[in-house]
C-alpha positions as CSV (number, residue, x, y, z in Angstrom):
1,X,28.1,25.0,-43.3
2,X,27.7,25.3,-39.5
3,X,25.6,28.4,-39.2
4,X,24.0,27.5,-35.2
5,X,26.3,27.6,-31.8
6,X,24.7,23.7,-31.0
7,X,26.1,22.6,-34.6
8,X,29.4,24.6,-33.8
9,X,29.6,22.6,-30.2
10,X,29.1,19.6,-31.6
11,X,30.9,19.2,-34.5
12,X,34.0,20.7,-32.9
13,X,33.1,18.2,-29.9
14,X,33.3,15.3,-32.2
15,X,36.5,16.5,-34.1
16,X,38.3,16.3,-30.4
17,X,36.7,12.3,-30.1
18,X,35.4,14.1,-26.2
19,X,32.1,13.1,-24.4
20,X,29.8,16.3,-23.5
21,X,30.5,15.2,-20.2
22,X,34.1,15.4,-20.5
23,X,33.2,19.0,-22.0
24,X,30.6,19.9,-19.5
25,X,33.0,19.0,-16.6
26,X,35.7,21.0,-18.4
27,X,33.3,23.8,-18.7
28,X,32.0,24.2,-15.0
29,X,28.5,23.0,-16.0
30,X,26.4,20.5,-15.5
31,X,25.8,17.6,-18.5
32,X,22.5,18.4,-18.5
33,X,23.0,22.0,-19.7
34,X,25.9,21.1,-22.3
35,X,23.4,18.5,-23.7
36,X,21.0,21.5,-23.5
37,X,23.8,23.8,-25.2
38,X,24.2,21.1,-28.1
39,X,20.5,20.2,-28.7
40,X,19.9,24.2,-30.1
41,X,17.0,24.7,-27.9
42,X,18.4,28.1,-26.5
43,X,19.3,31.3,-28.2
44,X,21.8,33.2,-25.8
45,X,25.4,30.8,-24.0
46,X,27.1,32.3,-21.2
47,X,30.3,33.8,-23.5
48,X,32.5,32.4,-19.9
49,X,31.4,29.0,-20.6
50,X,31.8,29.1,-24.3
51,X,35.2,30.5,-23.4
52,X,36.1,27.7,-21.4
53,X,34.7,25.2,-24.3
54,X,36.7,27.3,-26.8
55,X,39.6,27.0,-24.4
56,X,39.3,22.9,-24.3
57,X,38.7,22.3,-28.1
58,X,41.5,25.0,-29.2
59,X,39.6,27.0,-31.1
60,X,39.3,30.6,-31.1
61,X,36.0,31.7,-29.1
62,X,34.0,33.4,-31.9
63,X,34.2,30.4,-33.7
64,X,32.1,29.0,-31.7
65,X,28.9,31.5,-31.5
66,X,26.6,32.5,-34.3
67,X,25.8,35.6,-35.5
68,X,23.9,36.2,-32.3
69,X,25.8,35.4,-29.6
70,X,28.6,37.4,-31.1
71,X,26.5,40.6,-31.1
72,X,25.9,39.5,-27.6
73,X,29.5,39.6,-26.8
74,X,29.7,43.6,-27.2
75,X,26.1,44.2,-26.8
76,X,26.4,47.6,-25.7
77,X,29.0,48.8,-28.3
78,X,27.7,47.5,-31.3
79,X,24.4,49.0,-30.7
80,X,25.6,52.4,-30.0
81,X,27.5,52.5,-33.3
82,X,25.0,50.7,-35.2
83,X,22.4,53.2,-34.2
84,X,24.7,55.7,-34.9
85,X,25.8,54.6,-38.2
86,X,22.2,55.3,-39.3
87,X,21.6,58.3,-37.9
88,X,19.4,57.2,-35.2
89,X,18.7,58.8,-31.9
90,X,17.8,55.8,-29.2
91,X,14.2,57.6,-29.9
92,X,14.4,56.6,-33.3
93,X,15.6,53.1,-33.0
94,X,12.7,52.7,-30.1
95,X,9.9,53.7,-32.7
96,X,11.7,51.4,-35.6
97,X,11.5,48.4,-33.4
98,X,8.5,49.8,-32.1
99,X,9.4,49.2,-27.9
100,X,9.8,51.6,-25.2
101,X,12.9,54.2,-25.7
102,X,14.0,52.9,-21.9
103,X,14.4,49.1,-23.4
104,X,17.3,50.9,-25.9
105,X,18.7,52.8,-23.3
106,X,19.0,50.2,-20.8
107,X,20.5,47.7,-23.9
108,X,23.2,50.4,-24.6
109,X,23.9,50.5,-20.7
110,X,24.3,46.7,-21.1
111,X,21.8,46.3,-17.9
112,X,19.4,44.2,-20.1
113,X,20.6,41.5,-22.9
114,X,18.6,42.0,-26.3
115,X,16.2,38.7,-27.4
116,X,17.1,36.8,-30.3
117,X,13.8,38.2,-32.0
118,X,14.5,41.8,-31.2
119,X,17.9,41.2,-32.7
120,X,16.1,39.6,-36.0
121,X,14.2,42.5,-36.2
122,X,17.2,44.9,-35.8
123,X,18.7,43.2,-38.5
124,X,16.0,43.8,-41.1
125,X,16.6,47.6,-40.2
126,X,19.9,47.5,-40.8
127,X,21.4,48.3,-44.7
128,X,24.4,45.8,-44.5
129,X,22.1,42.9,-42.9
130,X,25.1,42.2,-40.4
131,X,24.6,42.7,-36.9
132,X,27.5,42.0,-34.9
133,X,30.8,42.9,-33.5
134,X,34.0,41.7,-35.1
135,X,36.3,40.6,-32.2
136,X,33.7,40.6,-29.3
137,X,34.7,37.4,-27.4
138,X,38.7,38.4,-26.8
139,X,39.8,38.4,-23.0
140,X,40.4,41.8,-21.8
């Protein structure tokens, strides 16, 4: 099962017989940071770049992200009804994750983009152990 966003690129890469520089140029990138995207040494892609990938290997966007990277997507929204979904006040999320209340304001403001750890550690808190949004990645 392809879990990662590099194993996603790839695989759906392959299944079109295209060259990651064919995909890069596609993409608006350069090779060096598709072959970065594919080799699963970064947590967060640019959701207009993955767009565009989506875009040239016909497949709908979120199929391309992880679990992560679709949180990403609607950052702001999830977080807010997450949070709210619990009970929380920002206050109370702040101490759970033990940071600064202004770090959960400004991720709510979508003004700063939540790590890949922080995330991890937001899922532990939460009762359904899913963190994301369900169609985050759709043109508006």
């Amino acid at each position: 099962m392809l879990t990662t966003t590099a194993d996603k690129l790839r695989y759906y890469r392959y299944q079109k017989s295209l060259l990651q520089r064919e995909v890069a140029e596609y993409a608006g990138i350069n090779e060096s940071t598709y072959i970065d995207y594919e080799s699963g040494n970064r947590d967060y892609y640019p959701i207009d770049k993955i767009r565009r990938i989506a875009d040239l290997l016909e497949i709908p966007t979120e199929t391309l992200l992880d679990e992560y990277n679709l949180f990403l997507c609607n950052q702001t929204k999830t977080l807010k009804a997450l949070r709210e979904q619990c009970g929380w006040t920002q206050s109370q999320l702040a101490e759970k994750l033990s940071i600064r209340l202004h770090t959960v304001k400004q991720w709510e403001q979508g003004r700063v983009r939540m790590t890949r750890k922080m995330w991890e550690r937001l899922q532990n808190l939460m009762p359904s152990k899913s963190v994301r949004s369900g169609c985050c990645c759709q043109r508006h």
